[in-house]
C-alpha positions as MATLAB code, in Angstrom:
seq = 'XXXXXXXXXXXXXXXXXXXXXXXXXXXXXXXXXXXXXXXXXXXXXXXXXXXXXXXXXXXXXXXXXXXXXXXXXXXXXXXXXXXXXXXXXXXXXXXXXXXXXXXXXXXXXXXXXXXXXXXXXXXXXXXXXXXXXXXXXXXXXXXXXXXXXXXXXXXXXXXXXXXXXXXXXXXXXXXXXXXXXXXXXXXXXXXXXXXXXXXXXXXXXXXXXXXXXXXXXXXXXXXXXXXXXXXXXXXXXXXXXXXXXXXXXXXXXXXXXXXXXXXXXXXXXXXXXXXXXXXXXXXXXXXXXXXXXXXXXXXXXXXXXXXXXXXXXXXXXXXXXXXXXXXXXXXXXXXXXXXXXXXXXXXXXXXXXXXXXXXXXXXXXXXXXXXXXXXXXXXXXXXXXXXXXXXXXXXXXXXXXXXXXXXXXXXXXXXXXXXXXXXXXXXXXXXXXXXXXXXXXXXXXXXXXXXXXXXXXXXXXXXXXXXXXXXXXXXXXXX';
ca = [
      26.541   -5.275    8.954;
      27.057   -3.836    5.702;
      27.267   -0.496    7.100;
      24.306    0.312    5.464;
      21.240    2.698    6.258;
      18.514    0.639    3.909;
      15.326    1.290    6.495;
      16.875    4.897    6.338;
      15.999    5.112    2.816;
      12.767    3.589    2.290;
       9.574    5.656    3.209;
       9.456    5.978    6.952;
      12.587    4.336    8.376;
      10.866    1.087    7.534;
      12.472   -1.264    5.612;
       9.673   -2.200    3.384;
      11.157   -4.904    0.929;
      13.196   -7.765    1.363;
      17.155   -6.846    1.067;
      18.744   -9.783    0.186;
      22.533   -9.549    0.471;
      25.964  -11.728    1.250;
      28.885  -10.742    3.758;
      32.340  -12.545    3.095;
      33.775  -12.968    6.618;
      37.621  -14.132    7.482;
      35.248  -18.240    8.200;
      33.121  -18.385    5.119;
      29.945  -16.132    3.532;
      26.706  -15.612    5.115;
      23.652  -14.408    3.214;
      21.045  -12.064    4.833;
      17.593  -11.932    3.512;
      16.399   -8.681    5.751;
      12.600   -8.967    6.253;
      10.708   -6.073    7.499;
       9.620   -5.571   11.054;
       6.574   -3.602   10.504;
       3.270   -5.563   12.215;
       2.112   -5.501    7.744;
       4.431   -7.768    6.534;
       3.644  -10.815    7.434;
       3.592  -12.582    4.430;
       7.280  -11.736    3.832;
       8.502  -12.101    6.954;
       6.994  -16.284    6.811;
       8.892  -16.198    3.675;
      11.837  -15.029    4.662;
      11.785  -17.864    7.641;
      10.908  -20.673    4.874;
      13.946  -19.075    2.941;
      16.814  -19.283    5.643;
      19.303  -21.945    7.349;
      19.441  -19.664   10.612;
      16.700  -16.753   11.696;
      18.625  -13.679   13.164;
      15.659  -11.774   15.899;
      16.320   -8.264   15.875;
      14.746   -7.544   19.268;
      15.172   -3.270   20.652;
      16.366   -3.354   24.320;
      14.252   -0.433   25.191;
      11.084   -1.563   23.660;
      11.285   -5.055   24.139;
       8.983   -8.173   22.576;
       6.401   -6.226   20.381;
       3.684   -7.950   18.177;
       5.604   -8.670   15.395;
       8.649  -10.235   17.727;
       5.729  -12.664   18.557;
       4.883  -13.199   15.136;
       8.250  -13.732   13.612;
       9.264  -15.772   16.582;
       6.312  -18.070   15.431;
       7.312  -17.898   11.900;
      10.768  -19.612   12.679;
       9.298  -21.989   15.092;
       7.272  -23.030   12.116;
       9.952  -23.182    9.564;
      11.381  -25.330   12.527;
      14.621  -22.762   11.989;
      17.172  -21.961   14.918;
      17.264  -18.258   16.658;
      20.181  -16.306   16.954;
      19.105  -13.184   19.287;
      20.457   -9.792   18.196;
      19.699   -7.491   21.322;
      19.968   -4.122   19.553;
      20.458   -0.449   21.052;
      22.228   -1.711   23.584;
      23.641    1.995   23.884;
      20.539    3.500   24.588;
      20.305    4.331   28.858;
      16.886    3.162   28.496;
      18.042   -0.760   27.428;
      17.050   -3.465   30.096;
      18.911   -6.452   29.152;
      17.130   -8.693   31.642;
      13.630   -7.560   31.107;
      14.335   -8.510   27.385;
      15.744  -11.978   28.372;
      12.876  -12.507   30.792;
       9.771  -11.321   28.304;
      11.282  -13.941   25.278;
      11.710  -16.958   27.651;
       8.208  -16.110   28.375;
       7.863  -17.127   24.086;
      10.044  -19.806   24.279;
      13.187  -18.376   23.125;
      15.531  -19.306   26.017;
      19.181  -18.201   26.440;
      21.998  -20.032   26.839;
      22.693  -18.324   29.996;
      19.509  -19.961   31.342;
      19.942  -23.448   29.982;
      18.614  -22.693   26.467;
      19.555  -23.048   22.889;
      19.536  -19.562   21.611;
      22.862  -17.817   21.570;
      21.441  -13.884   22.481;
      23.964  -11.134   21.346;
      23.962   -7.333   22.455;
      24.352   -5.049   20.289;
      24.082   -1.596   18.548;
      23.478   -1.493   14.968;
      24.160    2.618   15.738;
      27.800    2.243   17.123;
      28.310   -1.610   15.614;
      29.005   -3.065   18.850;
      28.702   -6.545   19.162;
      27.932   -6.695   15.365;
      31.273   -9.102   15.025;
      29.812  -11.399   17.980;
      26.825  -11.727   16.426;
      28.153  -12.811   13.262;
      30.354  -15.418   15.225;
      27.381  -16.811   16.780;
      25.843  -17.158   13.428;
      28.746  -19.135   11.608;
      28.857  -20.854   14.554;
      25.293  -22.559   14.309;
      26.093  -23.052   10.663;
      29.162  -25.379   11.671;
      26.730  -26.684   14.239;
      23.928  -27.352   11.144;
      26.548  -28.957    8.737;
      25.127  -26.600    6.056;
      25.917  -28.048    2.506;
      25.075  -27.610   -0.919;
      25.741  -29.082   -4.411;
      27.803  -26.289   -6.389;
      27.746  -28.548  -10.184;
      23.983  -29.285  -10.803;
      21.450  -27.090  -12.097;
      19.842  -24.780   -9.887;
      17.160  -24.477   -7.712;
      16.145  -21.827   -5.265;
      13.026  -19.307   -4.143;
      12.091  -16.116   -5.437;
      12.252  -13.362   -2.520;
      10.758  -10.343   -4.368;
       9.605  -10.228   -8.169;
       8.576   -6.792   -9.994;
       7.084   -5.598  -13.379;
       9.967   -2.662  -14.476;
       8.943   -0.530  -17.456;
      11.768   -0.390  -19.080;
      13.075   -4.689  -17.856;
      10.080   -6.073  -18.058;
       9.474   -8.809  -15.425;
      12.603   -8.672  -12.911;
      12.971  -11.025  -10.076;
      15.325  -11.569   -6.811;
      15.778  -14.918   -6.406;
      18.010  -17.556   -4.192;
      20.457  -19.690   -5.207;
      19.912  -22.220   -2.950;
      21.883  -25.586   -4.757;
      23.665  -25.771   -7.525;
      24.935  -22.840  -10.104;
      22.445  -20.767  -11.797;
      24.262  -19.448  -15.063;
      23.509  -16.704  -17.525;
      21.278  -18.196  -20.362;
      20.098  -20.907  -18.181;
      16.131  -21.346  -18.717;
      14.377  -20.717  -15.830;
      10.509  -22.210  -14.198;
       9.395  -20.353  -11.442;
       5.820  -20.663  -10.566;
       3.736  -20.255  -13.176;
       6.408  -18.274  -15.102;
       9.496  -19.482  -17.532;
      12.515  -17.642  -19.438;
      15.694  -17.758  -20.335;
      18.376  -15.842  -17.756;
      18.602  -12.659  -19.792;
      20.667  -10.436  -17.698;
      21.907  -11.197  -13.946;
      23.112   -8.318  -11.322;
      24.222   -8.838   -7.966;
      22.737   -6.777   -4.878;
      25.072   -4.198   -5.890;
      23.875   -3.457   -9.151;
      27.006   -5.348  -11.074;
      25.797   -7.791  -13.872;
      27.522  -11.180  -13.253;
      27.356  -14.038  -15.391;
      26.908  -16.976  -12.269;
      25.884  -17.193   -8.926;
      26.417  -20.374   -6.889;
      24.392  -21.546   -3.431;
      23.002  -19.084   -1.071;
      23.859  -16.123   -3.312;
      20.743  -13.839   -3.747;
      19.983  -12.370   -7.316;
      18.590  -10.026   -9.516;
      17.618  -11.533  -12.937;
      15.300  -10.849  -16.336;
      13.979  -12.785  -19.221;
      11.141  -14.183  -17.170;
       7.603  -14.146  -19.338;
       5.895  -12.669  -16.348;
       6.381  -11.794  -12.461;
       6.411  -15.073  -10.460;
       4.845  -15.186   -6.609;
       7.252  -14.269   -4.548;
       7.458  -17.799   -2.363;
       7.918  -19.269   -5.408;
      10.269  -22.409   -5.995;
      12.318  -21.588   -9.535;
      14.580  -24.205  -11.069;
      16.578  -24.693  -13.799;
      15.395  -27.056  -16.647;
      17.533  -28.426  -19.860;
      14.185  -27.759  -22.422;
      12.439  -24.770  -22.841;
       9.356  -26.277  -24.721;
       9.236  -28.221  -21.509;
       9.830  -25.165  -19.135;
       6.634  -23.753  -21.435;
       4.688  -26.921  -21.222;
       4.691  -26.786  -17.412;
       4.692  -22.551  -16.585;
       1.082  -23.250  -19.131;
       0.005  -25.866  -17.172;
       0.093  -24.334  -14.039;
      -0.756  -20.896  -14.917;
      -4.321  -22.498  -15.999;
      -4.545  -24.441  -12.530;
      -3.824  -21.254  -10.778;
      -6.444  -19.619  -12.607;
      -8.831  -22.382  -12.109;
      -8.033  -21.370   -8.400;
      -8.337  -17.961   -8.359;
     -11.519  -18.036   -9.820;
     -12.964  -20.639   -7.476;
     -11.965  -18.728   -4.911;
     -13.865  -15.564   -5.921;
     -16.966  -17.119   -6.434;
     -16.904  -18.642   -3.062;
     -15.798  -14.619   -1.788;
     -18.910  -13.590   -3.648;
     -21.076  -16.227   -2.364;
     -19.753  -15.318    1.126;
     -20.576  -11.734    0.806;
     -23.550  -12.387   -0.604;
     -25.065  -14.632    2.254;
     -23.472  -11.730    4.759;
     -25.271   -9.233    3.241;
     -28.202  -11.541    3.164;
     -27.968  -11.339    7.043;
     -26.919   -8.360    7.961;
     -29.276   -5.973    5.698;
     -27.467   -3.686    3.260;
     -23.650   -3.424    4.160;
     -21.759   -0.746    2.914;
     -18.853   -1.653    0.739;
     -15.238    0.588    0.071;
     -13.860   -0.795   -3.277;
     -10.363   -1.023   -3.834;
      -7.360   -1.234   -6.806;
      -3.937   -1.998   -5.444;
      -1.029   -1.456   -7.568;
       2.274   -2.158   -6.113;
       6.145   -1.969   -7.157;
       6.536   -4.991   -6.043;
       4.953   -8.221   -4.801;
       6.052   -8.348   -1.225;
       4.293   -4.955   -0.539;
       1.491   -5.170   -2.804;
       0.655   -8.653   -0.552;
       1.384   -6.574    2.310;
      -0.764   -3.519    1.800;
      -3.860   -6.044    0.822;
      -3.700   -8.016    4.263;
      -3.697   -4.870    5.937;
      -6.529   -3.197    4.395;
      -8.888   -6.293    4.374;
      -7.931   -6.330    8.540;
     -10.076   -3.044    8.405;
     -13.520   -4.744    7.425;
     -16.194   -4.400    9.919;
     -19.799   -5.923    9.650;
     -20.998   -2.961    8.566;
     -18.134   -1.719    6.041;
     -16.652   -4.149    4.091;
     -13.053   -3.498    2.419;
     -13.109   -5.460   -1.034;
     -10.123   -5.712   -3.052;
     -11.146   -5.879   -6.578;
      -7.864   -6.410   -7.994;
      -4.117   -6.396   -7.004;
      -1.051   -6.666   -8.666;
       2.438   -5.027   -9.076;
       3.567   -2.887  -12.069;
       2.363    1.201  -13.219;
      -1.462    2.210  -12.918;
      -2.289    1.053  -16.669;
      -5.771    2.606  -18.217;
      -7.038   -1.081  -18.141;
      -7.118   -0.391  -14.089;
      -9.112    3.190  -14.377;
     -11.357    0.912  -16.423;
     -11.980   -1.474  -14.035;
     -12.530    1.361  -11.388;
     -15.209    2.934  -13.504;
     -17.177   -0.650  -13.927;
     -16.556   -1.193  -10.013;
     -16.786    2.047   -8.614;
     -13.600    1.434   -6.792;
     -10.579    3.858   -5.329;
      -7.248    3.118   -6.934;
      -4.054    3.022   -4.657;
      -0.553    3.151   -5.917;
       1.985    2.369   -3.798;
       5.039    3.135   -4.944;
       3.998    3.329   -8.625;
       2.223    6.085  -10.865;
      -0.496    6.188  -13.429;
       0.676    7.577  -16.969;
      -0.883   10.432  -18.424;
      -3.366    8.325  -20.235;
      -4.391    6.948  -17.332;
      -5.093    9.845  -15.553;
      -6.811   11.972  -18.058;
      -9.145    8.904  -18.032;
      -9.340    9.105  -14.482;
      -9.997   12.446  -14.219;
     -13.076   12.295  -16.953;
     -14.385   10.067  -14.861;
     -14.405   10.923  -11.095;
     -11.721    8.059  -10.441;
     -10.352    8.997   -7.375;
      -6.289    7.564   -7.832;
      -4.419    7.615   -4.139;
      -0.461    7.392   -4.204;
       1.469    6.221   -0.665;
       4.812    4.906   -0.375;
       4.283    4.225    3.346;
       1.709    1.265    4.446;
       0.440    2.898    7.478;
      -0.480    6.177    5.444;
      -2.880    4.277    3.419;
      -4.291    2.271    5.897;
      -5.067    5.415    7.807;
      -6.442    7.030    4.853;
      -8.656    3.619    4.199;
      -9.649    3.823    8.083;
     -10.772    7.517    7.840;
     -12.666    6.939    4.428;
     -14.406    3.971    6.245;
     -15.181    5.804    8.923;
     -17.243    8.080    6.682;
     -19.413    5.469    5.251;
     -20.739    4.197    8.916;
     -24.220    5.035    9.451;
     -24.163    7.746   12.570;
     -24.491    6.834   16.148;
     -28.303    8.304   17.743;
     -27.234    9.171   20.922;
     -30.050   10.518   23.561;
     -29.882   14.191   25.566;
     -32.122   15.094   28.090;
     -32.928   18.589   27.629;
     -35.361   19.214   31.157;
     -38.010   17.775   33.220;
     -41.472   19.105   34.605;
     -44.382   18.100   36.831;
     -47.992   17.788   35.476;
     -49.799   20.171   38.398;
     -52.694   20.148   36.855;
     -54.832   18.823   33.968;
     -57.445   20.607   31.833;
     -59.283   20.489   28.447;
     -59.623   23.246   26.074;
     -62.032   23.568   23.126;
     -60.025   23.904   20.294;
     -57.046   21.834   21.666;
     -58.216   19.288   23.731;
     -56.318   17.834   26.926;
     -53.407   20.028   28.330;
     -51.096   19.382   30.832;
     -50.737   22.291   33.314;
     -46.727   21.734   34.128;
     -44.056   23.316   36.357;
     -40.426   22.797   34.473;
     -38.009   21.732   37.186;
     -35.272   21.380   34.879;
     -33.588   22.669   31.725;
     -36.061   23.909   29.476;
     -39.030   22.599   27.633;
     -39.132   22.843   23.536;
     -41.934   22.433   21.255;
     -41.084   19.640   18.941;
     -38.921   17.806   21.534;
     -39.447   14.010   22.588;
     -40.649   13.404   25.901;
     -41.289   10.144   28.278;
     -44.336   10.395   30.754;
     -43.479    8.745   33.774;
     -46.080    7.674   36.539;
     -44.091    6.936   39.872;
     -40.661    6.696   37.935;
     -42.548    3.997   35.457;
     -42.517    5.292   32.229;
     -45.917    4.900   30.335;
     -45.378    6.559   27.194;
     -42.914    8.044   25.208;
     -43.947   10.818   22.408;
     -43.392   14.018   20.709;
     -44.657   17.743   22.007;
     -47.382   19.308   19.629;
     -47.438   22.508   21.211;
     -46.231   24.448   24.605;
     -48.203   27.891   25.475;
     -47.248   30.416   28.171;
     -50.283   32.351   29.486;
     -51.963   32.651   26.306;
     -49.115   32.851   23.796;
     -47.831   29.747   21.948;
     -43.925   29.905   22.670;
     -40.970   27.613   20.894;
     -39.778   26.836   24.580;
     -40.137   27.126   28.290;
     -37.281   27.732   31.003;
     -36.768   26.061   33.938;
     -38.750   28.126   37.077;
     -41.798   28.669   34.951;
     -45.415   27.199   34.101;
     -46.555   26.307   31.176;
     -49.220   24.261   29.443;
     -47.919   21.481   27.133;
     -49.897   19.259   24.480;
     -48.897   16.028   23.773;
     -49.329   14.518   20.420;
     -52.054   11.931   19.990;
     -51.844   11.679   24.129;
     -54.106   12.491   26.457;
     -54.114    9.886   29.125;
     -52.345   12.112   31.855;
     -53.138   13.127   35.736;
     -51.931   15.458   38.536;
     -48.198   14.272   39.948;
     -46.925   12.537   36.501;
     -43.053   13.325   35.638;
     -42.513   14.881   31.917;
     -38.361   13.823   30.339;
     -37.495   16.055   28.260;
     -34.833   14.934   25.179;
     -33.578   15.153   22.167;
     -32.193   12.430   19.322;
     -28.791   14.015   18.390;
     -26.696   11.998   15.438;
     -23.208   11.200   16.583;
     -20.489    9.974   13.843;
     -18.824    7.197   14.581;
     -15.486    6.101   14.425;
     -13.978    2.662   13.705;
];
């Protein structure tokens, strides 16, 4: 739509953050906010649904309904938002219209060919068929919805994405969603307050208003808001302070709550499951949206017998503050997106702080998954090395009871474990002391030959038992 390859240029071909832009078209402005598809990001992707008037699907014509199709459809059900279908690569050979249409009636998204309410669209983002269609269905539904919105009050909208920049301090894309937000306006969102320093459009340009349904990029907040947040404008500041104080010691009053009751929890696991191991984490992030993202998806990982625990999270640069909390928690820093300073590092490297940098979710789950998969105790898996018949049974002086044997199978090792069996019962399960050919005491015994095996602390044996041969080899396990 705006001719623009933004998944192209994040890590991956995914798009990773929320682009929020606006189209003018020849029947009014729409505003996309362009959530990512990637099974992670589900927290953005609900608040991108809570965020918009109409929910455009994206759904592939030659992969069809995948996971997250599911998920997002359920996100806009939620939100109680209508779908506009946007059938894409529609050029491919492989595309199957009809299969699509089929697998989302089966969610509840029916066509209007079929009876439904959801206008579906082909098209190919590739060749930009269909692309003015689509956004003819959209301001369609909007004329449908009556969509209106106050222009003169002050403002009030959501925060999409907020980020800590080094050199802008707290910076946050927000939506206009009534009224006119205005530079030099002051500003509540969350548990966060400021007055409208600076205000750029998606472009980059610094503007100095932005009315309803116009996504933008402003500074002069005191810190970075949740995205999800609801900002507004107020007429006091010492009020705008008043309440940001307020709730930024009722959110604290919740996070700590919260992880006592995690350590509780963990503590009465651990209580029943014996000694769990646990893989420590630091997330940084550039930016809220991912650093939410990244966290859901490596707590996922946890099994009962590795536990992922995120010690802390938050956007903004690896600060020496974070190496210092690694050190007291033993933990593995991950950056995504950002970068320690060379204070930071040096610190980290005195100390054996292992700091991992990704700008691609999967890679660091992947990397989590593999480090997990290192601290799971091994798998003892059994191999029968032979078998042998007791022929007959004597006692020597110096040993005491031997068991005359034929090996039938495999081979025979001193050392080895072994299960007696008495007409395919087994009676006893042990360890070999000794095995001696002829006279000489031998390390093993192929199959074909006699041999005379002593069993440690065992001597209840007679003429006809079975000897099982096997081993206790350590497998390692995967998760």
């Amino acid at each position: 739509i705006r001719t623009s390859r933004v998944a192209a240029g994040e890590a991956g071909g995914i798009t990773q953050h929320i682009g929020a832009y606006h189209v003018d078209t020849p029947r009014g402005m729409i505003t996309f906010l362009d959530t990512p598809g990637h099974a992670a990001f589900t927290a953005m992707r609900a608040r991108g649904a809570k965020a918009t008037d109409i929910v455009i699907l994206v759904v592939a014509a030659d992969d069809g309904v995948m996971p997250q199709t599911k998920e997002a459809i359920h996100h806009a059900k939620a939100a109680g938002v209508p779908i506009v279908v946007a059938m894409n690569k529609i050029d491919k050979p492989e595309a199957n219209i009809e299969r699509l249409k089929s697998e989302l009636v089966a969610e509840q998204v029916v066509p209007e060919d079929f009876g439904g309410d959801s206008p579906f669209v082909a098209v190919s983002a590739r060749t930009g068929q269909g692309i003015d269609t689509l956004l003819e269905q959209v301001l369609l539904q909007a004329e449908v919805l009556e969509l209106m919105a106050p222009k003169d009050s002050m403002a009030k909208g959501l925060v999409i994405e907020a980020q800590l920049d080094k050199g802008r301090g707290p910076v946050a894309t927000v939506l206009v969603q009534s009224g006119t937000l205005k530079r030099g306006d002051v500003v509540l969102a969350g548990s966060s307050f400021g007055r409208v320093r600076a205000m750029l459009d998606e472009n980059g340009k610094s503007i100095t208003e932005a009315g309803p349904s116009i996504p933008v990029e402003i500074q002069g907040l005191t810190e970075v808001p949740q995205a999800g947040d609801e900002f507004m404008v107020l007429g006091d500041e010492r009020r705008a302070r008043e309440i940001a104080t307020f709730r930024q010691g009722k959110y604290r009053d919740v996070k700590l709550a919260k992880r006592q009751a995690a350590n509780l929890e963990n503590l009465m696991d651990q209580m029943g499951q014996g000694a769990t191991q646990t893989l420590a984490l630091i997330i940084k992030a550039d930016v809220q949206g991912s650093q939410e993202a990244l966290a859901q998806s490596l707590l996922k990982l946890s099994t009962a017998e590795v536990k992922v625990q995120i010690v802390h999270a938050a956007v903004g640069g690896i600060s020496e503050s974070d190496v210092n909390l690694a050190i007291a928690s033993k933990a593995v820093i991950i950056g995504f997106n950002t970068r320690a300073d060379a204070g930071s590092r040096k610190l980290a490297e005195n100390n054996g702080v292992d700091i991992r940098y990704y700008n691609i979710i999967y890679d660091a789950v992947d990397e989590v998954k593999a480090a997990m998969t290192g601290m799971l105790a091994p798998e003892q898996r059994e191999e029968v090395i032979g078998t042998a018949e007791i022929r007959t049974v004597f006692v020597a002086s110096k040993i005491g009871t031997v068991a005359g044997s034929m090996v039938t199978a495999g081979l025979v090792r001193r050392g080895a474990r072994f299960r007696l069996l008495r007409e395919n019962v087994v009676v006893y399960t042990g360890e070999i002391e000794s095995v001696r050919r002829l006279k000489d005491d031998v390390r093993e015994v192929a199959s074909g030959f006699e041999c005379g095996i002593k069993l440690k602390n065992y001597n209840d044996i007679k003429e006809g038992d079975q000897l099982e041969f096997f081993e206790v080899k350590e497998v390692a396990r995967t998760l």
